[in-house]
DSSP file (Angstrom, degrees, kcal/mol; ACC not computed):
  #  RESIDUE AA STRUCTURE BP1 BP2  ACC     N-H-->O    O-->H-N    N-H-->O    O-->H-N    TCO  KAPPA ALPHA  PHI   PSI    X-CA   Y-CA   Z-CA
    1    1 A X              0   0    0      0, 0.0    45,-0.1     0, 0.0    42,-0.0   0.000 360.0 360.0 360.0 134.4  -14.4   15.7    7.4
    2    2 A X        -     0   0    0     43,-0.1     2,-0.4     1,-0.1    42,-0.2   0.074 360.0-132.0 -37.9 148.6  -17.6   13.3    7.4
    3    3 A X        -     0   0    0     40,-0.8    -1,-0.1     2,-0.1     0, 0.0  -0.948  10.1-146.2-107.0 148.9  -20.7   15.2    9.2
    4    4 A X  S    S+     0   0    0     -2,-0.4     2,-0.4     2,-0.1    40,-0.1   0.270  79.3  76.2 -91.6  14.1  -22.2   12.8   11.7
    5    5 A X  S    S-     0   0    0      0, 0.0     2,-0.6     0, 0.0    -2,-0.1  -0.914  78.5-140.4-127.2 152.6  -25.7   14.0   11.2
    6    6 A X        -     0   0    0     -2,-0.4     2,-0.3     4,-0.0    -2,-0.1  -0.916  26.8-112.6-110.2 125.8  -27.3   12.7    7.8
    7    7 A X    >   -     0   0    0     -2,-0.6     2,-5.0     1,-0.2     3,-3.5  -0.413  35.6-102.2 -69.6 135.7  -29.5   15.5    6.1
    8    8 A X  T 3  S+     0   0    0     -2,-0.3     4,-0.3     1,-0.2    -1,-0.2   0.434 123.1  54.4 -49.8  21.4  -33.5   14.5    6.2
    9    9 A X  T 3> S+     0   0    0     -2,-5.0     4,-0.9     2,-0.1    -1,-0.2   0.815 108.8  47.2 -95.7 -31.4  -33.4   13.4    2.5
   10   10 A X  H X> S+     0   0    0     -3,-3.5     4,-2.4     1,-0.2     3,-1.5   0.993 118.9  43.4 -50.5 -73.3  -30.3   10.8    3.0
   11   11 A X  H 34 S+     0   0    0     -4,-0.5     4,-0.5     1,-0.3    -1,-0.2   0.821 115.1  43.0 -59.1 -52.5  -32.1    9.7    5.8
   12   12 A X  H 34 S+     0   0    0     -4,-0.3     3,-0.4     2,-0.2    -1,-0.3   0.712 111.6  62.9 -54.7 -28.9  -36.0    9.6    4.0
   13   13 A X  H XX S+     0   0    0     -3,-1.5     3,-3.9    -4,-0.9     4,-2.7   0.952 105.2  43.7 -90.8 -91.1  -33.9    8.0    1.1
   14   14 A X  H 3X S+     0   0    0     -4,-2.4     4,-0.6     1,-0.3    -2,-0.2   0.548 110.6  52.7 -64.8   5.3  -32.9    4.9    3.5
   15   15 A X  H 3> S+     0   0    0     -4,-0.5     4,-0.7    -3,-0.4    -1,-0.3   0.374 111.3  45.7-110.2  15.2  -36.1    4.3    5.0
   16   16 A X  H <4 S+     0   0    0     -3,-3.9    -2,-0.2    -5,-0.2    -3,-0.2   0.774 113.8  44.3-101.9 -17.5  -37.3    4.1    2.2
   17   17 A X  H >X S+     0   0    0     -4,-2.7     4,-2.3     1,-0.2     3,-0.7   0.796 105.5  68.6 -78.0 -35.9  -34.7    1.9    0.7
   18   18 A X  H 3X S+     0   0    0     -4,-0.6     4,-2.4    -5,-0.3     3,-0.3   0.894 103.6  43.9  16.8 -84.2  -35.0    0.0    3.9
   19   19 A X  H 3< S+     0   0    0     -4,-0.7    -2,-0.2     1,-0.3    -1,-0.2   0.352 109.2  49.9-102.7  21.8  -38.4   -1.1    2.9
   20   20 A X  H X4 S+     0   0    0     -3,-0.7     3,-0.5     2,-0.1    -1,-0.3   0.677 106.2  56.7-115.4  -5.4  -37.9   -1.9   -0.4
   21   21 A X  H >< S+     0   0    0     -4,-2.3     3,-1.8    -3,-0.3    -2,-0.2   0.983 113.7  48.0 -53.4 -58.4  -34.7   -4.2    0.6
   22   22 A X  T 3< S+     0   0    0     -4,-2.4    -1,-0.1     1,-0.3    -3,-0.1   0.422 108.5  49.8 -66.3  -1.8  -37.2   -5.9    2.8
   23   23 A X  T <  S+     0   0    0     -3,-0.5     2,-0.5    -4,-0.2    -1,-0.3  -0.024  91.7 103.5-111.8   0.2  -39.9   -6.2    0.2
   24   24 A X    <   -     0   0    0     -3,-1.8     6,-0.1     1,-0.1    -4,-0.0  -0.951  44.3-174.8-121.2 123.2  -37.6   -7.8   -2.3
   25   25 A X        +     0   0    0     -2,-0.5    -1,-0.1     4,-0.1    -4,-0.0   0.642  64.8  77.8 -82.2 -27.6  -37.5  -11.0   -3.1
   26   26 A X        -     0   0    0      1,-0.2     4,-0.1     2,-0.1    -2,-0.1  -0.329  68.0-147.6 -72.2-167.5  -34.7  -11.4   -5.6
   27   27 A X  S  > S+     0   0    0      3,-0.1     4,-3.6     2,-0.1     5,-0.2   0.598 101.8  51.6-117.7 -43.4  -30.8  -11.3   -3.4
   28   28 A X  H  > S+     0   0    0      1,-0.2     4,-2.7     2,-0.2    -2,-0.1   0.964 111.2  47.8 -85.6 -39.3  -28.9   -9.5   -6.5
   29   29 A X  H  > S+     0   0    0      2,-0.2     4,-2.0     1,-0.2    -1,-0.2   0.748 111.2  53.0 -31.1 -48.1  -31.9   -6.9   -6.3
   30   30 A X  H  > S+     0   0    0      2,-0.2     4,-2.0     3,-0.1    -2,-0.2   0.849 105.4  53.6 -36.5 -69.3  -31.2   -6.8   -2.5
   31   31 A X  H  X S+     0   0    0     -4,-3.6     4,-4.3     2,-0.2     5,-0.2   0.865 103.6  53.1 -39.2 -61.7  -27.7   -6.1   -3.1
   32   32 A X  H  X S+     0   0    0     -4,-2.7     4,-1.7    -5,-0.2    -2,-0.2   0.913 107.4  52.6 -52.4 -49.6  -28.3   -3.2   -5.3
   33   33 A X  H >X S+     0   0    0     -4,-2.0     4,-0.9     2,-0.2     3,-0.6   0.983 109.7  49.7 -56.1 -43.4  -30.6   -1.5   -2.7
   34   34 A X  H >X S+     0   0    0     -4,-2.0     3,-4.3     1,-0.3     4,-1.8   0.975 110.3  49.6 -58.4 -56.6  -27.9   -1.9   -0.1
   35   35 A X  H 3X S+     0   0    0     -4,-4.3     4,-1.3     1,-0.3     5,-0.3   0.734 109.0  52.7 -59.5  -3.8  -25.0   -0.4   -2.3
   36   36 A X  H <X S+     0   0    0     -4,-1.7     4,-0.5    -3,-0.6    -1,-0.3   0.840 112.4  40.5 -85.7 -18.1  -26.8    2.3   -3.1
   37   37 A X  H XX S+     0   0    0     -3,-4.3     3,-1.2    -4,-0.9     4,-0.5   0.815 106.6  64.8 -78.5 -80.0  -27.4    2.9    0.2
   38   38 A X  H 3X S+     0   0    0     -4,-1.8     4,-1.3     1,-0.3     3,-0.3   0.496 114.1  36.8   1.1 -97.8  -23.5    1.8    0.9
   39   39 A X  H 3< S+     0   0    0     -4,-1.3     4,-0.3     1,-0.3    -1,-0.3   0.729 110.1  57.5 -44.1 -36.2  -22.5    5.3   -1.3
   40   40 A X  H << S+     0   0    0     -3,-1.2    -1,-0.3    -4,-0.5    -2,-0.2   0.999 117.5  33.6 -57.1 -68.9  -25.0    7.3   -0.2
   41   41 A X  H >< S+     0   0    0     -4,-0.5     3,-1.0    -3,-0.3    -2,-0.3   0.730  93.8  86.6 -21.4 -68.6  -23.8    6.7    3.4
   42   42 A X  T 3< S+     0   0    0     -4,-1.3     2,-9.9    -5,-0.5     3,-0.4   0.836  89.2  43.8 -68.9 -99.9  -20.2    6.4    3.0
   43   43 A X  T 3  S+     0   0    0     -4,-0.3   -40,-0.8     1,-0.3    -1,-0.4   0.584 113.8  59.1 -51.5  16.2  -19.0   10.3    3.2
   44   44 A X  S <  S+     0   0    0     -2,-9.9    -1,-0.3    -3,-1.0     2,-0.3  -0.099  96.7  77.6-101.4  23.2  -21.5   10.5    6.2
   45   45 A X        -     0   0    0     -3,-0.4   -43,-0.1     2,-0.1     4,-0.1  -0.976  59.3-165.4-126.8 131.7  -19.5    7.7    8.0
   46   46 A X  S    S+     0   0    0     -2,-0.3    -1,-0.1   -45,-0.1   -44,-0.1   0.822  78.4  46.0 -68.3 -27.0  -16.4    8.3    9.8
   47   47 A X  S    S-     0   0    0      1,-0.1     2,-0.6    -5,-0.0    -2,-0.1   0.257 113.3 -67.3 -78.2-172.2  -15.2    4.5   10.1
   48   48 A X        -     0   0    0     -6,-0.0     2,-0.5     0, 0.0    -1,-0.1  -0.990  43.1-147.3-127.9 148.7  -15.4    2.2    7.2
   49   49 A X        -     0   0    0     -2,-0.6    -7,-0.1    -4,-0.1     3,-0.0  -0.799  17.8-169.9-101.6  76.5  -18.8    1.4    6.0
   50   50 A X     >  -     0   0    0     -2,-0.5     4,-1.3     1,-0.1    -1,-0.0  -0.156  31.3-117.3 -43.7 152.9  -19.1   -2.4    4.4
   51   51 A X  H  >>S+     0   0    0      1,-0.2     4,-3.1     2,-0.1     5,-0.7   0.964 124.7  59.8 -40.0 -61.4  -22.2   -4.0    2.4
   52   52 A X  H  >5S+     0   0    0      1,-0.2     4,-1.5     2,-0.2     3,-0.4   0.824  99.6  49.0 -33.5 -62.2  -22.3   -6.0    4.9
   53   53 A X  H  >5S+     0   0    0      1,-0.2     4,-2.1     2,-0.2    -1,-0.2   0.833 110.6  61.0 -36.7 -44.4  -22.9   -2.9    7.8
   54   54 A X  H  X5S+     0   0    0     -4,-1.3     4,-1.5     1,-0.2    -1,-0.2   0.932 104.4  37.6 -81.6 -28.5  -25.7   -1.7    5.5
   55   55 A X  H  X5S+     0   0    0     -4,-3.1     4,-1.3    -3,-0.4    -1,-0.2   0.582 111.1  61.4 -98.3  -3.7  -28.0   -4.5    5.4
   56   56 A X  H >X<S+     0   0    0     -4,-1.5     3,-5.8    -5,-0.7     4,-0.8   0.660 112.0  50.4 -56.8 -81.8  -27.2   -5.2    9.7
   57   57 A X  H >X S+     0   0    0     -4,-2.1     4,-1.8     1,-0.3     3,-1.5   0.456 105.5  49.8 -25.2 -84.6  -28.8   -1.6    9.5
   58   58 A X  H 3< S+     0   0    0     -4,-1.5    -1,-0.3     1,-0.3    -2,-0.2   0.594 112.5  42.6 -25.9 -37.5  -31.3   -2.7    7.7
   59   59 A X  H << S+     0   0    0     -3,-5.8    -1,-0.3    -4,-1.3     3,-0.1   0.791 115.1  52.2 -84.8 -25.9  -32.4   -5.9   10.0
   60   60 A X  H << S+     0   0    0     -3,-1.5    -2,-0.2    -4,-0.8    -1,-0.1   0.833 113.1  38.0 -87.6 -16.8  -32.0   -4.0   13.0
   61   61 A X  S  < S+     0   0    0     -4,-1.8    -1,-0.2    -5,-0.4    -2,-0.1   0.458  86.9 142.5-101.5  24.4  -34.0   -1.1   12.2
   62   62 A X        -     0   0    0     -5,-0.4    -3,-0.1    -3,-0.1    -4,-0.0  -0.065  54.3-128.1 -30.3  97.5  -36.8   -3.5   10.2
   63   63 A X  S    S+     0   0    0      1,-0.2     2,-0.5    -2,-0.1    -1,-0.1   0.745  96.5  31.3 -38.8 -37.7  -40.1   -2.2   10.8
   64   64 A X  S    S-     0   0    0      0, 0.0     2,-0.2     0, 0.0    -1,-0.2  -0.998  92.7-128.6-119.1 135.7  -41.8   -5.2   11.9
   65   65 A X              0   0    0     -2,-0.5    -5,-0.1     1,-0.1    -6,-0.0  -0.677 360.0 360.0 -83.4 151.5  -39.2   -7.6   13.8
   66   66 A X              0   0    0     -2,-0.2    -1,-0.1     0, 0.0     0, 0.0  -0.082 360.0 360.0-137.3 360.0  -39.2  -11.2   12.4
C-alpha cells in the first residue's frame, strides 16, 4: 500500500526539481523534469498520478507566483 507521507529526500528531490522545471526554457527538457518527478511520486500516490498532475504541482507550489 502507497505511504501518504513522502520521505524528506523525495520531497527535497521535488523542490528542487520544482525549480529547475521553472528555470528551464526548453518544453521537452520540462517534460523530463516532470516525469522524473511523475515516477518518483507514483508509489507515494494512492490515486493515479498523470504528467499532467505533476507540473499543476509544480505551478501551484511555484516560488514566486506569476
Amino acid at each position: 500500500m502507497p505511504s501518504k507521507e513522502l520521505p524528506p529526500w523525495i520531497a527535497r528531490r521535488f523542490v528542487d526539481d520544482m525549480r529547475a522545471f521553472h528555470a528551464e526554457t526548453n518544453a521537452i527538457k520540462r517534460d523530463e523534469i516532470a516525469a522524473r518527478q511523475l515516477h518518483a511520486l507514483r508509489p507515494h500516490h494512492a490515486g493515479k498520478l498523470r504528467l499532467s498532475d505533476v507540473k499543476e504541482m509544480f505551478q501551484l507550489m511555484r516560488d514566486d507566483p506569476a
